[in-house]
N, C-alpha and C positions, 0 to 999 in steps of 0.2 A: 164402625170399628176402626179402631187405631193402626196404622204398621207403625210396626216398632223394629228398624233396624236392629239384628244386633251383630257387631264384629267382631270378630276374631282371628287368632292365630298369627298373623304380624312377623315382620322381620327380629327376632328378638330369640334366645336361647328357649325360653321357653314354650316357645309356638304349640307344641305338644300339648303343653296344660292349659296353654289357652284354647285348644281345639272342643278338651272335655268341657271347659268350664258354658262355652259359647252352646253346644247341644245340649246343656244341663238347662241353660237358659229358656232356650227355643220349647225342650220337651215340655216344661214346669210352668211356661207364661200362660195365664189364663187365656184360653181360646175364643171366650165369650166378649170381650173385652180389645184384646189386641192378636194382629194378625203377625208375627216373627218374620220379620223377614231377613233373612243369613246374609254376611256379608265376609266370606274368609277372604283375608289380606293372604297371600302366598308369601312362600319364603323367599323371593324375588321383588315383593310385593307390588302385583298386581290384585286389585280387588277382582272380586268374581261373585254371583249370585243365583238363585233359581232355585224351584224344588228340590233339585237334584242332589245339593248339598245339604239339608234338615235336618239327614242324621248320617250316625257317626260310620255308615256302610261307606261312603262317599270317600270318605278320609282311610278309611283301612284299607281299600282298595286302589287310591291315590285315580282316583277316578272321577275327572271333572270336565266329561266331555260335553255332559250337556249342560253345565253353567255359563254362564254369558259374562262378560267382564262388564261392571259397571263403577261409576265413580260419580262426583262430587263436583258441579262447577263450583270455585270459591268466591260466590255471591252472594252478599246479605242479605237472606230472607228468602233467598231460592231452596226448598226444601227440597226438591225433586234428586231423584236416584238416574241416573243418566245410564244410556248403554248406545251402540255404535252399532248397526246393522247395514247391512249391504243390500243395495236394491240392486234386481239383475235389471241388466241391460236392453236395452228396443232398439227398433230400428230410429226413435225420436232421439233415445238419450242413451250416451254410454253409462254402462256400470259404474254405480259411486257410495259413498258411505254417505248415513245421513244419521245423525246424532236424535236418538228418540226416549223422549220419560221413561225408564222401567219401571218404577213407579214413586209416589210421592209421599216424602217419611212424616210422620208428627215427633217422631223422634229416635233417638239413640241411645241404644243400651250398649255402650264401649265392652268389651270383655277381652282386651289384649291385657296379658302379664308380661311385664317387661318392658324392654327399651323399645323407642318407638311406639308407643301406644298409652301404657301403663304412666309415664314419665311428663306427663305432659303436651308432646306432639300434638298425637291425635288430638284432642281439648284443644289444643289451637288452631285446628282446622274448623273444627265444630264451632268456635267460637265462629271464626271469621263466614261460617257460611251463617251463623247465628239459629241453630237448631237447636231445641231441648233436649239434653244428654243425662245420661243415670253417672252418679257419683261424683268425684274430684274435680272442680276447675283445676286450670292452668297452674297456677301456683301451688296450692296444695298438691298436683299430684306431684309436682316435679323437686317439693322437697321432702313429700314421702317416700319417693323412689331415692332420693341422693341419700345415703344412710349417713353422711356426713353432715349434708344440711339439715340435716333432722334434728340430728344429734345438738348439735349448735342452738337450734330454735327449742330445743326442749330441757338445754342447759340453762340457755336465759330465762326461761319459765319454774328453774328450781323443783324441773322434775327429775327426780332420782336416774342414774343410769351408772354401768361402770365405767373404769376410767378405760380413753380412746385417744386414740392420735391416729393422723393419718399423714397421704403422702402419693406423691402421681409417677407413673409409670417411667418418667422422664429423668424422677428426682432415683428410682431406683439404678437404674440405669448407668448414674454419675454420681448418684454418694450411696453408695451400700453402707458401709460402716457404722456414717452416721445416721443413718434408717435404723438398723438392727440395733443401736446401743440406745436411738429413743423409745424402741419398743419395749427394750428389755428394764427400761428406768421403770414400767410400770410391774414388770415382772412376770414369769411363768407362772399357770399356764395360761397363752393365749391364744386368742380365736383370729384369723387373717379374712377379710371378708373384699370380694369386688364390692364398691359403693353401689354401682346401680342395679343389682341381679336379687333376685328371689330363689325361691326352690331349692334353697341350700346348694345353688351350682357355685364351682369356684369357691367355695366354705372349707376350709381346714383348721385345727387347731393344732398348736405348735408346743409342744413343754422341754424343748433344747433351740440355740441357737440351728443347729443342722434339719430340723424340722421346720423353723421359722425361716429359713432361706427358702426350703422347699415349697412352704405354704406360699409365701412369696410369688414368687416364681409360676404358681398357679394362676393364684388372682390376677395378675396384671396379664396372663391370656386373655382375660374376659371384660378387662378395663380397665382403663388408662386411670384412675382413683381408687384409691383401693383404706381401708380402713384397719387397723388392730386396737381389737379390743381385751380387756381384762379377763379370763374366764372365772366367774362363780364356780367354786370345789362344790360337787355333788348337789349341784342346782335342783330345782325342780322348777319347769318348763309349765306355766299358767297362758293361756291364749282365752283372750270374749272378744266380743266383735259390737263393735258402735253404729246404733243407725241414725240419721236425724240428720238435721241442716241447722247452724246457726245454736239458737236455746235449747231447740226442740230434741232433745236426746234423749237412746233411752241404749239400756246395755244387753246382753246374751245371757245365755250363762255362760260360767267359765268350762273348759276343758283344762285335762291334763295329760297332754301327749306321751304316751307310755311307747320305748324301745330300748333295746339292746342296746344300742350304742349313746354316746355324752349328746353327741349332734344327729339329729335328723338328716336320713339322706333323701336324694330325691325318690329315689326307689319306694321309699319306707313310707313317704310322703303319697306319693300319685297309684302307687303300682303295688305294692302288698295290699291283699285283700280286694282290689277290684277285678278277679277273673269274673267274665260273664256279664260286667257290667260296665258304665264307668262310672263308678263313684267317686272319683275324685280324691280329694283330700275327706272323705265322708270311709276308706276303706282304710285311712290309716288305723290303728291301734289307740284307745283313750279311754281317760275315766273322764265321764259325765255326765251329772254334773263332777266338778271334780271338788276332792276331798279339804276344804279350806276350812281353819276359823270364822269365824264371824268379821271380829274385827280384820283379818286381811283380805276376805271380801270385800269388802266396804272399801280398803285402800286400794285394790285393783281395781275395782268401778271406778273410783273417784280420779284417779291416776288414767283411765284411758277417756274419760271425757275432757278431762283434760289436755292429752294427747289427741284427743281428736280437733279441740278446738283450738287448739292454739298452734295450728296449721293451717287452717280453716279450712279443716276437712266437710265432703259433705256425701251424702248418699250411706251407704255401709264402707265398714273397717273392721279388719281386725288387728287386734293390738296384742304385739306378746310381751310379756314380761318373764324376769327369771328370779325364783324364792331361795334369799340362803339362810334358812332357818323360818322368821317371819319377818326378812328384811327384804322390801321389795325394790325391783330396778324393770324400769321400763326398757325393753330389749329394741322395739322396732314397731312401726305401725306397716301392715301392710293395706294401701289405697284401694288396693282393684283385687280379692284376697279369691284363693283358691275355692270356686264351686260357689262364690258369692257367702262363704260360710254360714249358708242354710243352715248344717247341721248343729252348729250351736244355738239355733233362734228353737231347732223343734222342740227341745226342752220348755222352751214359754208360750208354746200354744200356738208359735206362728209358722204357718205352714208356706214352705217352696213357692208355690205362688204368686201369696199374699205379700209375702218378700219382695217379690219381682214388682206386684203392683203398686206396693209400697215405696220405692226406689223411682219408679217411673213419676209417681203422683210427685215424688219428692223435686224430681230432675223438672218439672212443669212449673211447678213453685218458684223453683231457681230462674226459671226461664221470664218468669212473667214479672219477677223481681229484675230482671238486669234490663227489661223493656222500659223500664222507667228511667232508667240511665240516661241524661244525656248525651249526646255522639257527635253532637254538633255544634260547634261555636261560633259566633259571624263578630271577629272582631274588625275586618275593616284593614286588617295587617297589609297584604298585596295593595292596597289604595295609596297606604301610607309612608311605601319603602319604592326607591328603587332599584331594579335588580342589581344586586354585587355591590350594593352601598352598607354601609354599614348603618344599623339599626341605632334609629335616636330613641 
């Protein structure tokens, strides 16, 4: 049997939805198969592990006295889970720490939302200790997360989005003016967004300059990059989710996120409809499958493998887009997506689990593909220089 780390929770606003997403994981992974083993990053972030944390009592109780702190030497090929115990003392040896396996991973199911985890980080540590991980390398996560680099890589690929400009906490700070009057070339109403946040935090839409200051004003709490976008008049909100690596793709079906308000809040998101439980983004409110033509079907599948690959995304995603009549615009991919968006695969027969196993098998694949990589090169450089000379 496999252990299958999985992390969560992280330095990052949304530590919260990563705590459900991470026991959604642990509950749903085949048991026959692979063994869960928890690894919540703290809001301080130390890592920490053990039964104790499994399920979600651990976390509503803020009670992790009997977890053990464990971590990661960053050595290539060393798989092992590390933790720090203390041997008592004799009359041979004083009392001292002595660094022992917690135990040894075959791999990594990442489950942080957000900065610090979601963003690429983590994925770089994983790379460097070189362990098989579920979802996004390096690069893809970290310009899934930047809603700007996104934006950019999926202009040059001539896929549809509305019009954006953006702009860094620095530049507001010292030209307001000319902030406010390139936002407004594009015109009211618009959406103000932090680049690197999810969960609809820090998300306002502005339809006066005195709103768009405020909006403003928000986002750059939550991030030094901040983005304005166009708002779609009485959009309607399409979300499917992409699984696969490379060619190998396959799509969800679609949802269509029903509420009260133009933007999802987080509330609406995590927290309506999961009394009693945590369903996650599975408790929000939705028609699905949801209510589409054929032919704009066709262009929201086509449109988010698209989106998926030309990031080079890999493991699951989900991809939203927004409809103004049947004119489609790709809205945002999210890498590391709320509850692993299980709830749009059940519609085609694939069930919570087989998801999980499916993502793992995927992340081994990745794995066994970048062992063929080269890492090593013997050109003979040091023989041929000397030091502080200049290179012939």
């Amino acid at each position: 049997m496999k252990n299958i780390a999985v992390i969560f929770g992280g330095r990052s606003v949304e530590h919260e939805v990563s705590i459900i997403t991470g026991m959604q994981i642990i509950e749903n992974m085949d048991k026959t198969k692979y063994n869960p083993i928890p690894v919540y990053i703290t809001k301080d972030g130390r890592f920490l592990s053990g039964e104790s944390i499994k399920t979600i009592v651990a976390f509503k109780n803020s009670d992790f006295s009997q977890a053990e702190e464990v971590f990661f030497k960053p050595y290539a090929g060393d798989h092992n889970l590390y933790t720090i115990r203390s041997k008592k003392a004799s009359i041979l040896s004083k009392e001292s720490d002595q660094v022992e396996i917690f135990a040894k991973i075959d791999a990594v199911f990442p489950a942080v939302h957000g900065t610090n985890g979601e963003d690429g980080t983590l994925q770089g540590l994983l790379e460097m200790v070189g362990i098989p991980y579920v979802g996004c390398g390096v690069m893809s996560a970290a310009v899934g997360m930047d809603k700007v680099t996104m934006k950019d890589v999926y202009k040059s690929h001539g896929i549809p989005m509305t019009q954006y400009t953006y702009f860094y906490r620095s530049d507001w700070q010292n030209n307001r003016e000319e902030i406010l009057k390139e936002a407004e070339k594009i015109g009211y109403n618009l959406f103000v967004k932090p680049a690197n946040l999810g969960s609809s935090i820090g998300i306002s839409k502005a339809c006066n300059r005195e709103e768009l200051i405020s909006a403003i004003d928000i986002a750059v709490s939550y991030d030094s990059k901040v983005v304005i976008e166009k708002a779609v008049e009485n959009p309607r909100e399409i979300n499917i989710s992409v699984l696969g690596y490379e060619d190998n793709l396959s799509v969800s079906a679609c949802e269509e996120p029903v509420s009260i308000e133009k933007l999802l809040t987080y509330d609406e998101k995590y927290i309506s409809g999961s009394k009693g439980g945590s369903k996650g983004m599975k408790g929000q409110k939705r028609k699905l499958p949801a209510d589409l033509k054929e032919e704009v079907e066709e262009e929201i599948e086509r449109l988010a493998k698209e989106g998926f690959k030309s990031i080079g995304a890999s493991g699951v995603a989900r991809i939203d887009f927004l409809l103004d009549k049947d004119k489609v615009y790709l809205n945002e991919i999210n890498t590391l997506p709320g509850s692993i968006s299980f709830y749009l695969w059940e519609p085609t027969g694939l069930k919570f689990s087989d998801l999980i196993t499916r993502l793992i098998e995927i992340a081994e694949k990745k794995y066994e593909a970048r062992k063929k990589n080269i890492t090593s090169y013997d050109s003979q450089l040091l023989n041929k220089t000397s030091y502080g000379a200049k290179l012939q």
